[in-house]
N, C-alpha and C positions, 0 to 999 in steps of 0.2 A: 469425443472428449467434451465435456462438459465446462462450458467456461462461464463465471460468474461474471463478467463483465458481458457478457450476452444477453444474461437473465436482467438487469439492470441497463439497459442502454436506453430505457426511457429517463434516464438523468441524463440532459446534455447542457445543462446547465445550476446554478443556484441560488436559491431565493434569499439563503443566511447559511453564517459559517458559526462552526460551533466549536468553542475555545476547547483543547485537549491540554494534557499533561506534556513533559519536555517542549514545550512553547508552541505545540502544532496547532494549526488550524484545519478543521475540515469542513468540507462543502457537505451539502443534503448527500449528494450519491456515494460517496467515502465509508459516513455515518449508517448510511443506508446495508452497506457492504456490512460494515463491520458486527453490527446490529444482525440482519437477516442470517447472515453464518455462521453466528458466534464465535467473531473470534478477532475480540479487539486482541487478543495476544499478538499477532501478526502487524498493528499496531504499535503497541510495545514495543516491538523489533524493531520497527522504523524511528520508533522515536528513542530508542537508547543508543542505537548508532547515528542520530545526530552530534556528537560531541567528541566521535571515532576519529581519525588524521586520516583515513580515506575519505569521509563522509562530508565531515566538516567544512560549509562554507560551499558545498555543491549543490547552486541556483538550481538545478535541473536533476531530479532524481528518479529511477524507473525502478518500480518495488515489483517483484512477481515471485506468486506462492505457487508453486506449483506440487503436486502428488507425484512421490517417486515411488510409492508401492499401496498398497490398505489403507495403511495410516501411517506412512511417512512421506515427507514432502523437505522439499528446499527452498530457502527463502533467497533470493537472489536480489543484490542492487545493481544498476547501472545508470551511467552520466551522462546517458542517449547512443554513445560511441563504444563504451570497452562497458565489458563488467567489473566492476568494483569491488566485491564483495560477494560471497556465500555463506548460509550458515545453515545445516542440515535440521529438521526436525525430527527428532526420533518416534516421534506419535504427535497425531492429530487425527482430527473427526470432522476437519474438514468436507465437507459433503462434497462440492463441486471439486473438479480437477487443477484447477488454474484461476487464478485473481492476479490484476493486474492494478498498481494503483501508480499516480506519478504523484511526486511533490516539489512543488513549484518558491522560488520565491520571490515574492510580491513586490518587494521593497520595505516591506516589514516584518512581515509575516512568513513564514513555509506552510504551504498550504498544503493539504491532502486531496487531491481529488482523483474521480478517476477519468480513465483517457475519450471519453464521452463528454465530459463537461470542458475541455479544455477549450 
């Protein structure tokens, strides 16, 4: 199994964070992800269920893309403890089998990184 947080685990930390859309913030290794896979869409997803009544106001968040076939995969949240949410992808070109990202937050900010840089 193929995991993009494997091929990236030389991020364990970040030098600057780089302002996103629906108010995220992301570290180098986030950007890095999203950038090398193509696929801020998976992004997206994270940040349109920030404003969800699951989602909303949950300091601690666990995002994982996983492949359920070819080219479908499911996007799953969780709040360290239960899973929160699912939402299937019907196609993706996803390369790698599994991405993992958490988003944190700051005291200001929700941040995107991944579990390397925490």
């Amino acid at each position: 199994m193929r995991n993009a947080n494997d091929e990236l685990r030389e991020y364990n930390c970040s030098e600057q964070y780089h302002r996103y859309q629906f108010g995220l913030v992301l570290t180098d290794g986030a950007l890095e992800l999203f950038r090398r896979y193509s696929c801020f869409w998976f992004l997206d997803i994270i940040g349109s269920y920030q404003s969800h009544k699951k989602v909303k106001g949950e300091e601690f968040q666990s995002w994982v893309l996983k492949k359920t076939g070819e080219s479908k995969a499911v996007v799953t949240c969780g709040d360290g403890n239960t899973e929160i949410l699912s939402q299937s992808i019907p196609f993706t070109d996803f390369e790698p089998d599994e991405a993992t990202v958490w988003v944190e937050y700051d005291g200001e900010h929700f941040v995107v990184l991944l579990p390397s840089e925490h």
